[in-house]
N, C-alpha and C positions, 0 to 999 in steps of 0.2 A: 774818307771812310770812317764809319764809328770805331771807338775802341770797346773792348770785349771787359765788363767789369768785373758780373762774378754771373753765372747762370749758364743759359745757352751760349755755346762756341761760336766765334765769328764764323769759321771754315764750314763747321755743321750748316747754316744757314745758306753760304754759297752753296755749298753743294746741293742741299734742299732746293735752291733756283737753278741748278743746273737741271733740273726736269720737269723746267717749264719752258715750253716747244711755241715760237712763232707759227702759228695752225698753217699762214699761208707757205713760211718761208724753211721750214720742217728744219729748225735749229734751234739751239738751246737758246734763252734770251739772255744767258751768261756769253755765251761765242759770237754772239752778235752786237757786245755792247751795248744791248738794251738797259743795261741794271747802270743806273746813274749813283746811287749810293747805297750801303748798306749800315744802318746804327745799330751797334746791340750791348742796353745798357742793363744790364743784370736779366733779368727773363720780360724782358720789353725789346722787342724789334721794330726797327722802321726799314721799310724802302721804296727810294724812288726808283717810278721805269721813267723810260725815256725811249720818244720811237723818229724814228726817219722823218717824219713831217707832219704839222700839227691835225694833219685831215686825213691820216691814215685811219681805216676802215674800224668803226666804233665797237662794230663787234668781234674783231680778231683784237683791241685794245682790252675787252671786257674780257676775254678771255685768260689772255694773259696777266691782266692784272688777278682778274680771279684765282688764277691756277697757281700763282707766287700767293695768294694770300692762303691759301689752302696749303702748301709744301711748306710754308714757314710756320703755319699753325703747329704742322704736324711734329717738330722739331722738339726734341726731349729738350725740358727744361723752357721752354716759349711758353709763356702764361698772356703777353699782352701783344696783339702783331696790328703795327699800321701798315697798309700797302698803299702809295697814291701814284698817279699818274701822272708826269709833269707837261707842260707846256700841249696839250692838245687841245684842241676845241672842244670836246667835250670833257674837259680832266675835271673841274668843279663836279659835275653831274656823274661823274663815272666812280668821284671820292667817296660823294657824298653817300652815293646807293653801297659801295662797298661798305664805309663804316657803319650804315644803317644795319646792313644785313637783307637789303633790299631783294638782290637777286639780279637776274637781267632783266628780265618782265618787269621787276618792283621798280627797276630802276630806271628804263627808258617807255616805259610803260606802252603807250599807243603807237610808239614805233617800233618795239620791240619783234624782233620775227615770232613765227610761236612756238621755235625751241631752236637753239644752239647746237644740240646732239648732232643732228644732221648735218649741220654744215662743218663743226668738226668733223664727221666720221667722212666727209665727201674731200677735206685736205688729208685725214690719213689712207684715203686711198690714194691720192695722187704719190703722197710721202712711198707707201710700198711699190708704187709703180717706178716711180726714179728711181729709187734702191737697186730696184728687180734688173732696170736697164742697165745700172751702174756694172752690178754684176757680172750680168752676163756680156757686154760690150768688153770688159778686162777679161774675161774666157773666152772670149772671140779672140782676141788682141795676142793672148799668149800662145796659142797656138795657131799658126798661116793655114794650115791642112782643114779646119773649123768651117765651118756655112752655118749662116745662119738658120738654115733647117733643122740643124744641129738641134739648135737650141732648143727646139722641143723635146728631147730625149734627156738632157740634162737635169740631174740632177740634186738636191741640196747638198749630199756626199760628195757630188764631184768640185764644187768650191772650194778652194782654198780655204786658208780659218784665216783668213785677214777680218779689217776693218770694214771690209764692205760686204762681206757673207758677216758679218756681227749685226751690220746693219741694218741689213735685210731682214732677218731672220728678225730682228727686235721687233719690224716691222709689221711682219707677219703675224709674230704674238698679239702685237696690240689687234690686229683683225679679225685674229681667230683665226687663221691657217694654219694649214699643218706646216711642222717645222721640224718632221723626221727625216733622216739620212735620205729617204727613199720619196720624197716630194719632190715631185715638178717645180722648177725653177719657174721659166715661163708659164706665164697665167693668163688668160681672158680676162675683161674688167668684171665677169661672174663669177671668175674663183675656178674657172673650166680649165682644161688643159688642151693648148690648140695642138693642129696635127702638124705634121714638118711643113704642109705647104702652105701652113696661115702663119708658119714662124716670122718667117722677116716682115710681113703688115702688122703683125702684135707686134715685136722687137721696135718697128719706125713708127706704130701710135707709141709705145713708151717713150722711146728719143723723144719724141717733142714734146713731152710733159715733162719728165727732167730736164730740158734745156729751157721750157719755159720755169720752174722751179729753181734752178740755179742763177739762172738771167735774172730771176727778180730778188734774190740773197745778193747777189753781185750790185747790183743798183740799190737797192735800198742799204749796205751799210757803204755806199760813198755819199748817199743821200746826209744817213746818219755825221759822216766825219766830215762832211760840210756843215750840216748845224750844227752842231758840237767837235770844231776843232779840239782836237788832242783824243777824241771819241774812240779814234782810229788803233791805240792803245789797248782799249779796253779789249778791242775783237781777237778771237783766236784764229788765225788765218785757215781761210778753209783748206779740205785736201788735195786737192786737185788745181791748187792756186799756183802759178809758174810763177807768179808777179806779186811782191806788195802790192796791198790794195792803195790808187791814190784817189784824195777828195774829190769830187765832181767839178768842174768849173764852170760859171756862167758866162757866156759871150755877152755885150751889150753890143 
């Protein structure tokens, strides 16, 4: 890791990439172990990312390298910021467009989709949908007397103020949902509010979008501490994790 000389703070900078979010795997790229190095030599930054395998998806790569070069910009005292991507197949092509000031379009040009926005906004729906189940599956759990029919009636006030009504609700901001005491917990993927008898078919489509969203944060960083032994350091263990995470192993 760089040492800090005189300008922008080392920690200032981490913190700056701790709110940059893997679009698919809805985690910081700090808690994931994505961030390979950070240098910051007087008001000059560098950093490397680093992802699970060299063919992960070019545009969840483009994003996150974007959104670190954008959080480090923004960093009082940060005059000069390199961000590059290591070891991917497209890392050369993803550097170069970043230090150009290319863009996505500028940079992968005729493969380029014809905007980004959507496909972010289509994983921050997934992100509030996991949340939402997360939620409300721990209010089902705390109380036995609970149906999930319940779960239409519930609402933002009746959560607890933990980590995962924090979560939620962060969630929801990004969306534009309401985030008053008196909002519906349970949502339709239209933002509607279903009635007690569509509770548990809304409740079992979100189950399986958070267990597909956790399933692939779970695989992708043993992916990770398999390329990069000692990787496995860097990650903050998630919350719901019984077990240290171990490396992946290959059978031959």
């Amino acid at each position: 890791m760089g040492a800090v000389l005189t300008g922008a703070r080392y920690d200032d900078v981490r913190r700056a990439l701790d709110t940059v979010i893997d679009p698919e795997l809805d985690e910081p790229v700090t808690d994931l172990g994505f961030v390979a190095s950070v240098a910051v030599d007087g008001r000059r930054v560098e950093v490397h990312l680093r992802l699970p395998t060299s063919f992960c998806s070019p545009n969840f790569a483009w994003l996150m390298v974007s959104d670190a070069y954008d959080a480090v910009s923004a960093v009082d005292g940060v005059e000069h910021v390199v961000v590059e991507l290591d070891d991917h197949h497209d890392s050369d092509l993803i550097n170069r467009g970043l230090a150009a000031g290319a863009g996505y379009k500028g940079t992968f040009k005729h493969e380029a989709l014809d905007n980004l926005d959507e496909l972010r906004a289509t994983f921050q729906r997934k992100a509030h949908t996991a949340a939402m189940e997360r939620a409300l599956t721990a209010y089902l759990r705390a109380d036995p007397t609970r149906t999930e029919a319940d779960l239409a009636d519930v609402r933002l006030g009746d959560l607890p103020d933990d980590s995962g009504t924090e979560a939620l609700v962060h969630r929801r901001e990004t969306l534009g949902l309401p985030v008053d005491a008196d909002a519906s917990v349970l949502l339709n993927d239209d933002g509607t509010r279903p009635t007690r008898e569509q509770a548990s078919p809304v409740l079992r489509r979100a189950r399986s979008v958070r267990i597909s969203v956790d399933g692939n944060a779970h695989f992708c960083r043993g992916l990770l501490a398999t390329r990069y032994p000692g990787a496995e350091d860097d990650q903050v263990p998630r919350a719901d994790d019984a077990h240290p995470l171990l490396p992946l192993s290959v059978l031959s």
